[in-house]
TIVEX-80416 format. One line per 8 residues: number of its first residue (from 0); for each residue x, y, z of N, C-alpha, C. Coordinates in Angstrom, 3 decimals, padded with zeros to 6 digits, m for minus. Layout:
N
NUM	X/Y/Z/X/Y/Z/X/Y/Z; ... .
! end
This chain:
268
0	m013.249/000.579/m017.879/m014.696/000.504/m017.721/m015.080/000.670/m016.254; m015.970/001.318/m015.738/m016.295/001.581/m014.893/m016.977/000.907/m014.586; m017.136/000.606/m012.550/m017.825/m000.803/m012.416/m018.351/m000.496/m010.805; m019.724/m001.396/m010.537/m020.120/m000.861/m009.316/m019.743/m001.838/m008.037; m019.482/m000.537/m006.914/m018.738/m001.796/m005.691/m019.987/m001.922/m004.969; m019.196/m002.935/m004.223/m020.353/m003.112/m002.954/m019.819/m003.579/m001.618; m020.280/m003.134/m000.508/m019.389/m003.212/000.249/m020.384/m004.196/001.521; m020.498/m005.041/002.047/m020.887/m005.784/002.815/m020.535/m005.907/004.465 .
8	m021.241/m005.305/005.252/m021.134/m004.349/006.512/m020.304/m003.480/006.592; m020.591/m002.470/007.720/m020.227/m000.921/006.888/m019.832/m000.386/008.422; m019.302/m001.117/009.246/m018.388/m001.150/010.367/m017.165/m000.249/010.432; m016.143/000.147/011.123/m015.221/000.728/011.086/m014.689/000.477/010.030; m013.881/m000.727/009.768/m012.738/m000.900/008.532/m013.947/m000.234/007.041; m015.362/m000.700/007.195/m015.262/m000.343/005.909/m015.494/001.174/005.540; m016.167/002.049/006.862/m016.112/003.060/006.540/m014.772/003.779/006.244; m013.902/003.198/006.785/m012.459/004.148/006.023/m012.312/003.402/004.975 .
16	m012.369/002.369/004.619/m012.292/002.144/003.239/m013.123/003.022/002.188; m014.564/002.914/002.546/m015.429/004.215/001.786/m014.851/005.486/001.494; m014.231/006.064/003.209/m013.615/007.187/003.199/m012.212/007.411/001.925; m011.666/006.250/002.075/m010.427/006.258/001.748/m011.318/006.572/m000.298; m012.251/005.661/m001.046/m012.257/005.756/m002.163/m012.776/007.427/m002.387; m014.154/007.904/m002.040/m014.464/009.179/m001.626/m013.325/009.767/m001.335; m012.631/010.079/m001.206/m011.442/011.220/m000.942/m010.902/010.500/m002.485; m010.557/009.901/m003.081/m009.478/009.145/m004.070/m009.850/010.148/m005.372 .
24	m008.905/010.357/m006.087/m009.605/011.025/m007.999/m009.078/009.453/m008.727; m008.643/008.633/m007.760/m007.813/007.709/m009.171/m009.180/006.314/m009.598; m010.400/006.552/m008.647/m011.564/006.137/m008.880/m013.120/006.148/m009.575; m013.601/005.889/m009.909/m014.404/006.337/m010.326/m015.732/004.868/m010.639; m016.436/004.534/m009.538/m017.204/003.754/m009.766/m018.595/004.083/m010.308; m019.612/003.304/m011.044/m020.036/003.742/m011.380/m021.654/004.311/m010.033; m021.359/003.229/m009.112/m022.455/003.155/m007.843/m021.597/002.541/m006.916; m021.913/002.998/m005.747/m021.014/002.352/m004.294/m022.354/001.761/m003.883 .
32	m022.665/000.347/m003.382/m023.813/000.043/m003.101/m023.409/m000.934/m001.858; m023.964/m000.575/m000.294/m023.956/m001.141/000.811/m025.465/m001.494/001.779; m024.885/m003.050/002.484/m025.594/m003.424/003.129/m025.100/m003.437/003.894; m025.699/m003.360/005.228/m025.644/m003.506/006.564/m026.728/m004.066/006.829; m027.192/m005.023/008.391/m028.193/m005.335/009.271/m028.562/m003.907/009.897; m027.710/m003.213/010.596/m027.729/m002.182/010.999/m028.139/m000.958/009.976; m029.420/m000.287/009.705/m029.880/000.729/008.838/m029.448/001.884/009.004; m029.098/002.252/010.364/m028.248/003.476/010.900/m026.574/003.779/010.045 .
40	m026.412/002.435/010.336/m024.985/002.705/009.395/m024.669/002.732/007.989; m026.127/001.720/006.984/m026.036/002.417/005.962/m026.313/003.574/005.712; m027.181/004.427/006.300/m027.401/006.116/006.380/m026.556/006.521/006.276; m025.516/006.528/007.090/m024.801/007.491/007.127/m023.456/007.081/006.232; m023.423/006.195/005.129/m023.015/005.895/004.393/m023.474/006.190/003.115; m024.952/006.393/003.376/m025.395/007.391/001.765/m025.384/008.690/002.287; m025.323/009.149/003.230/m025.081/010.265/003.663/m024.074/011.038/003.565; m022.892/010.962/003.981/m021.293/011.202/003.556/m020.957/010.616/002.518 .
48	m021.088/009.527/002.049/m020.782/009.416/000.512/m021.090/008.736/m000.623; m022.461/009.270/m000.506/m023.406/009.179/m001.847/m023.753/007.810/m001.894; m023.410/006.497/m000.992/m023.564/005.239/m001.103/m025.483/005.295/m000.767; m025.433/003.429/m001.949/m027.122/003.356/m002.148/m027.107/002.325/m001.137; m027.940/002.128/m000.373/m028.381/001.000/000.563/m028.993/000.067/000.011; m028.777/m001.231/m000.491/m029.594/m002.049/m000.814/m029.782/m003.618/m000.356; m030.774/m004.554/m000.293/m030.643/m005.654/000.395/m029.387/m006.341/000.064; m029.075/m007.347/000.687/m027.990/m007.813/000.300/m027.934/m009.174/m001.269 .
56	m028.799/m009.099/m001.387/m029.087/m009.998/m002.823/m028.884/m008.659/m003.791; m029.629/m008.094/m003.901/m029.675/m006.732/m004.819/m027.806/m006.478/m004.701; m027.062/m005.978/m003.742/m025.846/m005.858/m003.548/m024.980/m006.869/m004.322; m025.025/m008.297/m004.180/m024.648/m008.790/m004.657/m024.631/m009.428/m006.132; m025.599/m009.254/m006.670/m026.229/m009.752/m007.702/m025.624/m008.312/m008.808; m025.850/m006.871/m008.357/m025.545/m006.212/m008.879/m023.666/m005.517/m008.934; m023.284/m005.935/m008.281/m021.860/m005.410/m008.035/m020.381/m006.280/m008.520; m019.690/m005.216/m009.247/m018.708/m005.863/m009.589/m017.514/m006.647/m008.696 .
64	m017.287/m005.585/m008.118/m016.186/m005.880/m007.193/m017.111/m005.374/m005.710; m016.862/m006.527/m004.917/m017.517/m006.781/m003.762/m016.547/m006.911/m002.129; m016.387/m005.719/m001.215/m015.688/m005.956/m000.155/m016.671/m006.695/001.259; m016.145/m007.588/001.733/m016.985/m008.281/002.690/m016.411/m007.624/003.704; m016.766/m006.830/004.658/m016.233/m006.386/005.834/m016.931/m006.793/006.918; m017.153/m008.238/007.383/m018.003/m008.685/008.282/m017.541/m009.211/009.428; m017.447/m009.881/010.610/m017.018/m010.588/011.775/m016.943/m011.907/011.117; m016.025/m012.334/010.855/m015.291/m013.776/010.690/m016.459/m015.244/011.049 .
72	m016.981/m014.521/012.141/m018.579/m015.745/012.477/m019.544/m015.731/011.797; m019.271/m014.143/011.058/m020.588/m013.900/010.049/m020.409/m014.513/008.331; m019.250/m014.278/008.512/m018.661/m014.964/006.800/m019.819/m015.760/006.223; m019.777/m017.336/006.835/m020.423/m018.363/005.777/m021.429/m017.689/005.848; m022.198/m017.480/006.852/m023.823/m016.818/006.784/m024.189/m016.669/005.722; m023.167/m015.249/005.257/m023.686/m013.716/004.143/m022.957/m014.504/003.013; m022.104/m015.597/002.741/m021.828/m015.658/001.576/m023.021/m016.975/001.259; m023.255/m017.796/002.174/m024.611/m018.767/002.131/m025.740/m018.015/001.776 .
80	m026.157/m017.061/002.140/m027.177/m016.149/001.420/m027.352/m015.694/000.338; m026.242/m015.533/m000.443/m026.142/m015.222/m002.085/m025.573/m016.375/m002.451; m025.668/m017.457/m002.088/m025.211/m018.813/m003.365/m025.337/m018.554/m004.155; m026.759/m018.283/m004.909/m027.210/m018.084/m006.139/m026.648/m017.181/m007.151; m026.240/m016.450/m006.480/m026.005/m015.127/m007.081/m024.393/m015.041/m007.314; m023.555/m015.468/m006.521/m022.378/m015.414/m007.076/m021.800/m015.761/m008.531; m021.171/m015.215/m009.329/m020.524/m015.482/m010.762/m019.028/m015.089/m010.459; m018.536/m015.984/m011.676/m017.014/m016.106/m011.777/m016.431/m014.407/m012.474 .
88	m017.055/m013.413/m012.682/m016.739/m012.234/m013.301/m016.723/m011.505/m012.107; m016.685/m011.758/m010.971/m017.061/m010.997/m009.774/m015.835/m011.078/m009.223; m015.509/m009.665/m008.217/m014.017/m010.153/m007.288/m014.652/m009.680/m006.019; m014.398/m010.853/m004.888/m014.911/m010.957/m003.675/m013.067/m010.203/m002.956; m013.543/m009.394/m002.200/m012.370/m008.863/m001.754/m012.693/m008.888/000.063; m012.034/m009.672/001.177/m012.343/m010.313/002.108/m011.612/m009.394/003.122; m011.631/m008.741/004.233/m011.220/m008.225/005.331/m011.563/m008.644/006.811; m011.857/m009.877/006.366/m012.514/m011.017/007.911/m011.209/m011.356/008.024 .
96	m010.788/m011.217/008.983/m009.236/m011.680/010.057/m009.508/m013.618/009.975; m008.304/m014.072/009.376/m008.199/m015.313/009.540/m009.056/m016.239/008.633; m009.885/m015.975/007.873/m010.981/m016.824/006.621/m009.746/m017.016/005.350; m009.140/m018.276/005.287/m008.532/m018.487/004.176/m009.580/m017.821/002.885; m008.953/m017.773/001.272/m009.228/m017.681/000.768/m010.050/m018.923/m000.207; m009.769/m020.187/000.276/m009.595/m021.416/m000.346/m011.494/m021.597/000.102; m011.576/m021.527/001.866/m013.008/m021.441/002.465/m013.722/m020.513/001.858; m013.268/m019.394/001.631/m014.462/m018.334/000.442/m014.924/m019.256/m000.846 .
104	m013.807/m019.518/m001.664/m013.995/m020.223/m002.915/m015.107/m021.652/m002.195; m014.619/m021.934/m001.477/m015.734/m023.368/m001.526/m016.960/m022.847/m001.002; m017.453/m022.418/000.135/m018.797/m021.220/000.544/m019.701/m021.282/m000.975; m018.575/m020.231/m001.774/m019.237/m019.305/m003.170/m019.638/m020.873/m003.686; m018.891/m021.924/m003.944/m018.901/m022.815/m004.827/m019.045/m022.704/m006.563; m018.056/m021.607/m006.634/m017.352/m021.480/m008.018/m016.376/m020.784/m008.105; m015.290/m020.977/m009.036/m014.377/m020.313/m009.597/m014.188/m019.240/m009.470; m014.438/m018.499/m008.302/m014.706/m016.953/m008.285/m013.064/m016.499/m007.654 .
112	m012.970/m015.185/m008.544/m011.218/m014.374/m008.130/m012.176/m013.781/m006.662; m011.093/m014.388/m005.481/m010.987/m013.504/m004.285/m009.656/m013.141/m003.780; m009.522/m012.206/m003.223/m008.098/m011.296/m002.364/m008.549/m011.453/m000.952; m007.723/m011.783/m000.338/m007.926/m011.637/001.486/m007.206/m010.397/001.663; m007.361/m009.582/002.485/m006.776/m008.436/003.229/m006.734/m008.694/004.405; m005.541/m008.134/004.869/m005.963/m007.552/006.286/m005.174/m006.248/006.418; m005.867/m005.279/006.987/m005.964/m003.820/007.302/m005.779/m003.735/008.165; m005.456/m002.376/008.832/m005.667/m002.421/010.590/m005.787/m000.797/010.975 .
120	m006.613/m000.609/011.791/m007.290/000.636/012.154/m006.975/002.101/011.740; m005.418/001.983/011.789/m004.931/003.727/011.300/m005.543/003.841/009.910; m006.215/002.889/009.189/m006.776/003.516/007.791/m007.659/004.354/008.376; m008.286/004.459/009.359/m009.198/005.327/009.650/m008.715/006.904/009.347; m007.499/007.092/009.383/m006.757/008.810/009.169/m005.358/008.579/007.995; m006.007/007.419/007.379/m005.095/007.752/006.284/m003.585/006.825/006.263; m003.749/006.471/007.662/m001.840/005.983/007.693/m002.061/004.481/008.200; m002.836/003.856/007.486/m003.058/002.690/007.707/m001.972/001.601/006.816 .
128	m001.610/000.214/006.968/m000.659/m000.966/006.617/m001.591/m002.045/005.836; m002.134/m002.691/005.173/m002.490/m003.453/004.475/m001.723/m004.460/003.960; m001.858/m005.983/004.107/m001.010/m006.910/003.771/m002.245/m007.620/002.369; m002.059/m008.337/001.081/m002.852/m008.759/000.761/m002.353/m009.469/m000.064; m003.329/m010.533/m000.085/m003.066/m012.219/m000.664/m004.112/m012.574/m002.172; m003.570/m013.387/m003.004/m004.800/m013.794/m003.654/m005.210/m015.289/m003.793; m006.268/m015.722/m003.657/m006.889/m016.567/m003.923/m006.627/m017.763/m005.466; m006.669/m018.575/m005.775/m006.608/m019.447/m006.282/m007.306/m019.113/m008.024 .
136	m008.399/m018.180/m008.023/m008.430/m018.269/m009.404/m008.141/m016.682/m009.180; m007.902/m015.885/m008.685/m007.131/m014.198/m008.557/m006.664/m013.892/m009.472; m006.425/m012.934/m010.187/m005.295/m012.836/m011.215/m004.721/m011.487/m011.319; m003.736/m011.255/m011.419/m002.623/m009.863/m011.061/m003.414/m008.647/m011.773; m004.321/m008.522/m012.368/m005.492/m007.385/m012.873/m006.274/m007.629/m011.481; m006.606/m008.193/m010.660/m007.392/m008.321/m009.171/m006.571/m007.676/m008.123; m005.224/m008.348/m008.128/m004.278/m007.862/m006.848/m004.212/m006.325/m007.315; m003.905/m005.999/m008.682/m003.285/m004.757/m008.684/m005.225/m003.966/m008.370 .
144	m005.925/m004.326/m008.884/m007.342/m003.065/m008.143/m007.469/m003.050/m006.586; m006.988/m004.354/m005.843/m007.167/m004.455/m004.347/m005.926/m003.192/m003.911; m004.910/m003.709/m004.534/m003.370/m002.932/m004.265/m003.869/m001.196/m004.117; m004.435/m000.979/m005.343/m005.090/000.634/m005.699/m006.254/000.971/m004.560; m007.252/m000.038/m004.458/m007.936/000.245/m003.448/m007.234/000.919/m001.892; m006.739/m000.150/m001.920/m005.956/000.112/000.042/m005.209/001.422/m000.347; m004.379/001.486/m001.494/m003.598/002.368/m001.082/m003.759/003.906/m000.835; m005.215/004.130/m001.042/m006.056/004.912/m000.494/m005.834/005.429/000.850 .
152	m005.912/004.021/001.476/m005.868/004.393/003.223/m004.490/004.526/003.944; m003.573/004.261/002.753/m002.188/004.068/003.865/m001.162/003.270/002.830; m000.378/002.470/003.354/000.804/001.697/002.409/000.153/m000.057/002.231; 000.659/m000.519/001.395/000.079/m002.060/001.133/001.433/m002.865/001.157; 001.491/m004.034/001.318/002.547/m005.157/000.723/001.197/m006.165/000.264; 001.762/m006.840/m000.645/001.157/m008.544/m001.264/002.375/m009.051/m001.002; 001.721/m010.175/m000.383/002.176/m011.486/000.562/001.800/m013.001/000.451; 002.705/m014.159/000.573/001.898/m015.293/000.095/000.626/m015.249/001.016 .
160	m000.464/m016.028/001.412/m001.235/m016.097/001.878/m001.199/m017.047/003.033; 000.010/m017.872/002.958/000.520/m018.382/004.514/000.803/m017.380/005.376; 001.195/m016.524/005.213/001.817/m015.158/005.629/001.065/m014.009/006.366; m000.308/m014.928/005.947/m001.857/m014.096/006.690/m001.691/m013.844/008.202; m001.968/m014.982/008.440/m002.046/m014.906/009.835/m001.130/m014.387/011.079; 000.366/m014.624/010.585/001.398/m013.775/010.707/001.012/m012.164/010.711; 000.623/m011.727/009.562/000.397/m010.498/009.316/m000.733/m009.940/010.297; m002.114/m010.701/010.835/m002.841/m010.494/011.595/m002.157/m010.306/012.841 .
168	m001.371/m010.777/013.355/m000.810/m010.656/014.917/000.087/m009.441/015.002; 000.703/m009.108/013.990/001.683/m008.046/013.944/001.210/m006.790/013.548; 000.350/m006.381/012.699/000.029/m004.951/011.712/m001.164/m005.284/012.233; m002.039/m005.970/012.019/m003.695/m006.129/012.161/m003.647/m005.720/013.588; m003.447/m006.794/014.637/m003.158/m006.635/015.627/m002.767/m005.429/016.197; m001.697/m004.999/016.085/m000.556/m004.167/016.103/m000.596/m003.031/016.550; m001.940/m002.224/016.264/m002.030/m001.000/016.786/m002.399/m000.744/018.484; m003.270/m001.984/018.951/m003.536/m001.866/020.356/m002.367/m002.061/021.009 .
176	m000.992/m002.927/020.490/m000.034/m003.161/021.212/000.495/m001.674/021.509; 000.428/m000.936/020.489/000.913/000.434/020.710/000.123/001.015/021.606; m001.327/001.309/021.367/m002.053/002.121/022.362/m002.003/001.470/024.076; m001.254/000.126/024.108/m000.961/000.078/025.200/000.106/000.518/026.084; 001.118/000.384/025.408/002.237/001.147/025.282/001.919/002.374/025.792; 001.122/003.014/025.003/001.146/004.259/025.233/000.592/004.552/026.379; m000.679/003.876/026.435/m001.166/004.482/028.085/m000.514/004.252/029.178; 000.636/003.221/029.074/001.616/002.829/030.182/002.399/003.586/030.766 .
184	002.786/004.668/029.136/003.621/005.661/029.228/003.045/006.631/029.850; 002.078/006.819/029.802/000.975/008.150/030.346/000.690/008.427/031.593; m000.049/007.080/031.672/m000.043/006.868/033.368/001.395/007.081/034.684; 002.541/005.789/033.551/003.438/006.366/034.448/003.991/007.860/034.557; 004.108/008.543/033.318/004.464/009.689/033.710/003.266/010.511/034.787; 002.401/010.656/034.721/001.241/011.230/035.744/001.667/010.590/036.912; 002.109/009.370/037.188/002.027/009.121/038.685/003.662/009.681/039.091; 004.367/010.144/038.116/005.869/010.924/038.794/005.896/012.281/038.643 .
192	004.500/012.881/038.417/004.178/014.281/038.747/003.532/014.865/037.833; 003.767/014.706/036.443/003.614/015.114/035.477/002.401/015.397/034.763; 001.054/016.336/034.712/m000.155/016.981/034.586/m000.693/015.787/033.378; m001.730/015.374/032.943/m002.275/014.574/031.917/m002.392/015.092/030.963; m002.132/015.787/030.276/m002.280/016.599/029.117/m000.328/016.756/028.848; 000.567/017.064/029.262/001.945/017.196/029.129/002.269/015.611/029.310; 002.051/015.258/030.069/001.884/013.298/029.491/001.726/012.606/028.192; 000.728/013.316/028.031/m000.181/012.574/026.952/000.880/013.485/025.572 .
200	001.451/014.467/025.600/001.618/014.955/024.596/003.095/014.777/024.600; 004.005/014.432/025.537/005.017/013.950/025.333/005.025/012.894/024.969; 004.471/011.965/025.752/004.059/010.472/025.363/004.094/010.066/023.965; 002.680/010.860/022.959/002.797/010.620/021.875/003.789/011.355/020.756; 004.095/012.471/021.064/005.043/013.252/020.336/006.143/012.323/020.101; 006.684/011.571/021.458/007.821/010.589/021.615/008.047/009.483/020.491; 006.453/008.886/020.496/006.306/007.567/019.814/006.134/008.299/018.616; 005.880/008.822/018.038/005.804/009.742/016.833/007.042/009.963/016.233 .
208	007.811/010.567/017.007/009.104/010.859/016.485/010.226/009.827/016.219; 009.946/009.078/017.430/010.985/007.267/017.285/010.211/006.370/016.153; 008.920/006.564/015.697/008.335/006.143/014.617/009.030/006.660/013.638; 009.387/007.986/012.879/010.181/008.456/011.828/011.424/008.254/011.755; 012.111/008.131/013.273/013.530/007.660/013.216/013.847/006.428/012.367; 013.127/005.638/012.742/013.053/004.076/012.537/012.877/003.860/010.966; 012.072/004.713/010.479/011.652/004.244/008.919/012.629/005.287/008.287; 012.846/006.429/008.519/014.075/007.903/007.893/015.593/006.816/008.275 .
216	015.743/006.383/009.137/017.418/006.116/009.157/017.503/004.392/008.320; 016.397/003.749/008.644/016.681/002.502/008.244/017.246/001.599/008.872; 017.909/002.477/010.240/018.725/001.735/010.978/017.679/000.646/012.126; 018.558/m000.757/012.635/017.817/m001.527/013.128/017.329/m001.064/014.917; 016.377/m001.098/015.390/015.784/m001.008/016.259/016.737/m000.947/017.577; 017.388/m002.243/017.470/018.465/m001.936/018.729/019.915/m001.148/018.559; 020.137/m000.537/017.202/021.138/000.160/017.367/020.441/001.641/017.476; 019.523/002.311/017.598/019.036/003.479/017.861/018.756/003.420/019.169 .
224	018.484/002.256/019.683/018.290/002.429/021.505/019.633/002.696/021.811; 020.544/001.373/021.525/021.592/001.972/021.978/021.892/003.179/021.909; 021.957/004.086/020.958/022.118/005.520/020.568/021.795/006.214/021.831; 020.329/005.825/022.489/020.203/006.401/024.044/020.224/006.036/024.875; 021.123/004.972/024.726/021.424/004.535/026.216/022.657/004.613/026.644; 023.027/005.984/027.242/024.470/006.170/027.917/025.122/005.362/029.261; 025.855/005.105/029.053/026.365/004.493/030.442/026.357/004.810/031.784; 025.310/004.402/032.703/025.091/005.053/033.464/024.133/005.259/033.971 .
232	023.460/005.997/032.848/022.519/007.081/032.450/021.262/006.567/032.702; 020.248/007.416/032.749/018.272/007.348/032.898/018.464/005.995/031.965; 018.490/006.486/031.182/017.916/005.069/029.966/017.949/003.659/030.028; 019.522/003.783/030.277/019.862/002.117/030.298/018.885/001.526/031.782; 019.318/002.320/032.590/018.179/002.042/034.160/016.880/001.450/034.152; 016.274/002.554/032.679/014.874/002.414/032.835/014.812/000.934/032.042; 016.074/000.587/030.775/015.425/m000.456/030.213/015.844/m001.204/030.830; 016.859/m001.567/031.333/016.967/m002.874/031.996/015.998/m003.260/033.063 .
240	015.195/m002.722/033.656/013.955/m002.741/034.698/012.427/m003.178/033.029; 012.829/m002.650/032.264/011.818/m003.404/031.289/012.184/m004.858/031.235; 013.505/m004.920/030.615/013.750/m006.522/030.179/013.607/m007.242/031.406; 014.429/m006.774/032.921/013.562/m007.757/033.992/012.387/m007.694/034.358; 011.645/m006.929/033.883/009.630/m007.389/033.824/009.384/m008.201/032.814; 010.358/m008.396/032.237/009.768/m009.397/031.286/009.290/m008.777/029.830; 009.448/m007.694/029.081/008.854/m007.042/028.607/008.771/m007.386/027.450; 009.980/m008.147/027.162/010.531/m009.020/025.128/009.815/m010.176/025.215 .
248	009.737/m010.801/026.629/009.078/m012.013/026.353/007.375/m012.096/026.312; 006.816/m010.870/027.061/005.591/m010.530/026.720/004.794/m010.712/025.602; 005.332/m009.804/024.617/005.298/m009.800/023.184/005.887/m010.999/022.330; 006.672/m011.791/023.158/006.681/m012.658/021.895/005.355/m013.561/021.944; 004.999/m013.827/023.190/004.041/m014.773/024.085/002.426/m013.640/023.450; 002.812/m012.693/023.359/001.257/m011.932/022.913/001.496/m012.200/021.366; 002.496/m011.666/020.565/002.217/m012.255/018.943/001.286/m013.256/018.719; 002.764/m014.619/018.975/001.903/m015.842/019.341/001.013/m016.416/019.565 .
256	m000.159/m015.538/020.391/m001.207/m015.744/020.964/m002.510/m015.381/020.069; m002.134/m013.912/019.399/m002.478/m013.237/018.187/m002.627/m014.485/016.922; m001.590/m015.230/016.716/m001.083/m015.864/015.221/m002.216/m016.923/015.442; m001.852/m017.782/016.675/m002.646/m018.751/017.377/m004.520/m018.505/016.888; m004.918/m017.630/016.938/m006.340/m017.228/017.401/m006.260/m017.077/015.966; m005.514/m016.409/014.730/m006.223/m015.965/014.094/m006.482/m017.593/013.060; m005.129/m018.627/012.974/m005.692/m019.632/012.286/m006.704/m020.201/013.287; m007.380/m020.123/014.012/m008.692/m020.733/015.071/m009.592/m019.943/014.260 .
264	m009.779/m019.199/013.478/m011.019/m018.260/013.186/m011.760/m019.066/012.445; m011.176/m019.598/011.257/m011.321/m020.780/010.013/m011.623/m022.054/010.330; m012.659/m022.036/010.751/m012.839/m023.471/011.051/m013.779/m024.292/010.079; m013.634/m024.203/008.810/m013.729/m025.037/007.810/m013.107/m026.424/007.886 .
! end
């Protein structure tokens, strides 16, 4: 049976989520119906893909399956605004970093099936990671439509829901650790001669390719370094000048810091 979504701010994550169903054949809703504060961004959400703009009572009141894509401060707000309107036939599907699922259910104040997600930016082109949890009255007909949803944008795991916040520091997180990385790489190569454009395209070609190594061989992380690090040689030079900057302990101290912040979000 076909059923209408609704998607609740219409921000980056949810426009690739939009993107991701719009591109999909394995869908077929019967209305995509979004609110935003921002009117600009529902436009261009009925604009590219056929989505109806409607207040957020109308949204809610009318929609089966419901994605909240809001700022974590905004949560109680928008779910305090439809008290009324929430029913137990509804699946609240959550992409606020760090909002247990347990704080949705009490907010709604009923029995309602919710899924927490967390996503993280590469859904924007398709090669996005999705971790997702279910809620207390959830039931494996819920996980498996959330499961179908994401996998739209990229690959999924379901995970206990202790496992959230973990998952926020690492995959959620995860992509700026790279784009830092990367500009590190960029810069330094430019400051040892090397034009910004042949930087930038070695740079990423690099991380691109040690990305396929890693998932094609299966093999663990430090036996492929080793692989390039000859005795002697550029490599070992360059990493051992990483590990004395400190570079392992960085990241464990940035995870951490990540995991830290995201149970701080929930302050129920």
């Amino acid at each position: 049976m076909a059923k209408k979504l609704g998607i609740i701010g219409c921000g980056k994550m949810a426009y690739a989520i939009a993107k991701g169903l719009f591109s999909a054949s394995s869908f077929s809703w019967t209305e995509q119906l979004v609110y935003d504060i921002d009117v600009e961004k529902t436009e261009k959400f009925r604009l590219e893909f056929g989505s109806v703009p409607v207040s957020l009572a109308m949204l809610i009141k009318e929609s089966d399956v419901i994605i909240l894509a809001v700022k974590p401060d905004k949560v109680g707000e928008v779910l305090l605004s439809g008290c009324d309107l929430w029913s137990e036939d509804k699946l609240l599907v959550s992409v606020a970093a760090g909002i247990k699922t347990s704080s949705l259910e009490e907010i709604c104040g009923i029995n309602m099936p919710v899924v927490r997600v967390m996503p993280n930016t590469p859904a924007l082109v398709g090669q996005g990671v999705a971790a997702i949890a279910k809620g207390k009255f959830a039931k494996d007909e819920h996980i498996d439509l959330v499961y179908r949803i994401f996998s739209t944008l990229g690959t999924v795991v379901v995970v206990q829901e202790k496992m959230m916040d973990a998952v926020t520091a690492v995959s959620g997180s995860g992509p700026a650790y790279i784009y830092l990385i990367a500009e590190a790489m960029i810069n330094a190569a430019v400051q040892i001669g090397l034009d910004i454009d042949t930087a930038r395209f070695l740079v990423l070609n690099t991380i691109k390719g040690s990305s396929a190594m890693l998932i094609e061989t299966g093999e663990h992380p430090a036996v492929l370094r080793e692989a390039v690090c000859s005795p002697g040689g550029t490599t070992i030079a360059a990493v051992r000048k990483l590990e004395e900057s400190g570079l392992r302990k960085a990241f464990f101290e940035a995870v951490e810091s990540a995991y830290k912040r995201s149970l701080e979000l929930d302050s129920r």
